[in-house]
C-alpha positions as CSV (number, residue, x, y, z in Angstrom):
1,X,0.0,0.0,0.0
2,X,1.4,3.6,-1.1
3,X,0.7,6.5,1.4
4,X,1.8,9.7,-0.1
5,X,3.2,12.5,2.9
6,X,3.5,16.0,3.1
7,X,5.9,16.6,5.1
8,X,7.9,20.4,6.4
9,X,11.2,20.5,4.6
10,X,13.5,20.4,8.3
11,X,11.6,16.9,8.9
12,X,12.0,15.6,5.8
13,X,15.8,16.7,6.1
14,X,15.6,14.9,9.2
15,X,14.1,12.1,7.9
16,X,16.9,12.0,5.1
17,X,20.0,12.4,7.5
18,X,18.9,9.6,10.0
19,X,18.3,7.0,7.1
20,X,22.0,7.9,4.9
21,X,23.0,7.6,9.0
22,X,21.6,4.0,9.5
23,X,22.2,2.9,5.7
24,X,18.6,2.6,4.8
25,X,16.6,3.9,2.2
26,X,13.8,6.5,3.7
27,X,10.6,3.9,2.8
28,X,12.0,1.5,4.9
29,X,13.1,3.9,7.4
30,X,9.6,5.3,7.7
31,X,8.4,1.7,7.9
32,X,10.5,0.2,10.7
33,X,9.8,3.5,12.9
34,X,6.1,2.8,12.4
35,X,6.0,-0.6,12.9
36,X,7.9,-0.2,16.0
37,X,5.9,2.9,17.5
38,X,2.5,1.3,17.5
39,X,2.0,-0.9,20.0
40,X,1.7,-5.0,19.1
41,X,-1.8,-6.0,18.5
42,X,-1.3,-8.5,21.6
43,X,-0.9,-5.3,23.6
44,X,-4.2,-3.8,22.2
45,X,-6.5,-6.6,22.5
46,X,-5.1,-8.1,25.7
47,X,-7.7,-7.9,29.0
48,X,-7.7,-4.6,30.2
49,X,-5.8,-4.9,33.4
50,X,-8.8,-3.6,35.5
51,X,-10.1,-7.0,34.5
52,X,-7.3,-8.8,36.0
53,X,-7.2,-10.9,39.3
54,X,-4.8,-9.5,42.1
55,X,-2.7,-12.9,41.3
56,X,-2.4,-12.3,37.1
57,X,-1.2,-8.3,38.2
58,X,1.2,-8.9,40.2
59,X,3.0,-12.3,38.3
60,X,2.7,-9.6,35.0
61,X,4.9,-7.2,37.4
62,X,7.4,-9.8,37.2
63,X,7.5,-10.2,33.3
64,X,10.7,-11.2,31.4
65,X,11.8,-12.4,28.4
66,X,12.6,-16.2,28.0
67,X,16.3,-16.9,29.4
68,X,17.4,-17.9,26.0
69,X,15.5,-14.8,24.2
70,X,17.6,-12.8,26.5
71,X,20.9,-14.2,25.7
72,X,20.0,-14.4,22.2
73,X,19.1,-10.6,22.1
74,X,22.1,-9.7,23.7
75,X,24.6,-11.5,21.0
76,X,22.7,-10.0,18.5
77,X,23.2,-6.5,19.8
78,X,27.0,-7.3,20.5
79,X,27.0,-8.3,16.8
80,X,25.1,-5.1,15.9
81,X,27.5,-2.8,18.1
82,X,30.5,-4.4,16.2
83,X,29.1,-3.8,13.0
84,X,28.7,-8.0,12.8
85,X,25.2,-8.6,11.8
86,X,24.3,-10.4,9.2
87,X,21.0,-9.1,6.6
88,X,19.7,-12.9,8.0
89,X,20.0,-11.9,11.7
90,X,18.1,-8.4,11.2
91,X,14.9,-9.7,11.2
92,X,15.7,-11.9,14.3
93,X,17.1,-8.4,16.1
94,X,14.2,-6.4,15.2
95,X,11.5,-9.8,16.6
96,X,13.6,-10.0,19.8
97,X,13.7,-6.0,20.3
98,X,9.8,-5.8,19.7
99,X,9.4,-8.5,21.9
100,X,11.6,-7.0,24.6
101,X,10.0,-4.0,24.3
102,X,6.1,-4.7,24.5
103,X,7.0,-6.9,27.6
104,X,8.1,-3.6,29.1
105,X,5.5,-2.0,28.5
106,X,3.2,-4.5,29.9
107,X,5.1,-4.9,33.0
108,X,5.0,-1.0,33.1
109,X,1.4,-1.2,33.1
110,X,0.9,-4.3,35.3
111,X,3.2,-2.1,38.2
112,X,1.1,0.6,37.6
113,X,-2.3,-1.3,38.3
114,X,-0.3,-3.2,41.3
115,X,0.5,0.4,43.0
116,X,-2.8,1.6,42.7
117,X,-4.8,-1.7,44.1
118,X,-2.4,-1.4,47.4
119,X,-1.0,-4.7,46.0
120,X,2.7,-3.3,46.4
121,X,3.8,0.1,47.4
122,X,5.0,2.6,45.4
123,X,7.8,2.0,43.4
124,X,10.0,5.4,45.0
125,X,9.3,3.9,48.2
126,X,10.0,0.4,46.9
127,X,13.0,-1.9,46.6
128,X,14.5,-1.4,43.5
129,X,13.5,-3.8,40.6
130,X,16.2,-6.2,39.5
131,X,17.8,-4.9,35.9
132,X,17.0,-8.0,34.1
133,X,17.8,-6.9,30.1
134,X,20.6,-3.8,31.4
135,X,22.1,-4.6,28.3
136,X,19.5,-4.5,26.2
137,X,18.0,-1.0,27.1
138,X,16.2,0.9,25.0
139,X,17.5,0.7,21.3
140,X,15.8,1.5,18.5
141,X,18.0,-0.2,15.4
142,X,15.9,0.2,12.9
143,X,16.8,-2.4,9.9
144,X,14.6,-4.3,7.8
145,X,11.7,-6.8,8.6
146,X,11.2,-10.0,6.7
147,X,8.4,-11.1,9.5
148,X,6.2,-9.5,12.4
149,X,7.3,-10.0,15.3
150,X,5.5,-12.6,18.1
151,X,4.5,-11.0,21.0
152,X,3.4,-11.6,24.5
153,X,2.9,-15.4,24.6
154,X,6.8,-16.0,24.1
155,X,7.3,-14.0,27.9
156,X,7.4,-15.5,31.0
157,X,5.6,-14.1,33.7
C-alpha cells in the first residue's frame, strides 16, 4: 500500500540524515519507525488490566523475556554494536527488540495497576527492581523486517 506525505522541509531533512546515517533507504526507514511505535496487536486486544485478578497483576509485574531470548538478544546487539550482523539476523534483532519492548511496556502497566490496588507500594518507596535486560535498554535499530514480530505469549511471567 502507497501512502503519499506531506511533510515540512527540516523533517523531511531529518528524515533523510537519519536513514543515509543508519544505511537505509527513507521507505524502509519510515516503515521500521512505524512498525515499532505502535504498540503490538497482543498489547491492544489483551484484557484490560482492571479486569485482571490480584494474582495475574502482580505475576505480570514480574515479566521477562525467556532466558534464551535474552541471551539471544544480547549477542545479536553485541554483533550489531560491532558492525557484525548479518542481513539474516536483522529480522531476528528487530522480533527480539519488539518483543523485549512490548514486555516492558506491559510490565510497566501491570506495576502501575499493582501500586494503585495497594497490591505493592510505590515503586520510590520500593526496593528497587532487578535490571534484568541492562544490556539491552532501549534501542531502536531500525533495519529491515522479513516477519512481524511474536508477541506476549513467548514471555514469562
Amino acid at each position: 500500500m502507497q501512502i503519499i506525505l506531506d511533510l515540512p522541509e527540516h523533517l523531511y531533512h531529518q528524515i533523510e540524515n537519519f536513514a543515509r546515517l543508519t544505511n537505509q533507504d527513507i521507505p524502509t526507514l519510515l516503515t521500521n519507525t512505524l512498525q515499532y511505535s505502535i504498540p503490538a496487536l497482543s498489547l491492544v486486544t489483551a484484557d484490560p488490566l482492571s479486569t485482571l485478578s490480584d494474582q495475574k497483576i502482580l505475576a505480570l509485574t514480574q515479566l521477562q523475556l525467556h532466558p534464551e531470548q535474552d541471551l539471544r538478544l544480547s549477542e545479536l546487539l553485541d554483533r550489531q554494536q560491532a558492525g557484525l550482523l548479518s542481513s539474516q539476523e536483522e529480522p531476528e534483532l528487530q522480533n527480539l527488540l519488539k518483543l523485549y519492548q512490548d514486555g516492558l511496556v506491559r510490565k510497566a502497566t501491570a506495576l502501575q495497576e499493582a501500586v494503585q490496588r495497594g497490591l505493592i507500594p510505590p515503586l520510590s518507596n520500593h526496593e528497587p527492581l532487578s535490571r534484568q535486560n541492562t544490556s539491552t535498554g532501549f534501542i531502536m535499530a531500525l533495519t529491515s523486517l522479513d516477519s512481524p514480530p511474536q508477541a506476549e505469549q513467548q514471555l514469562l511471567p
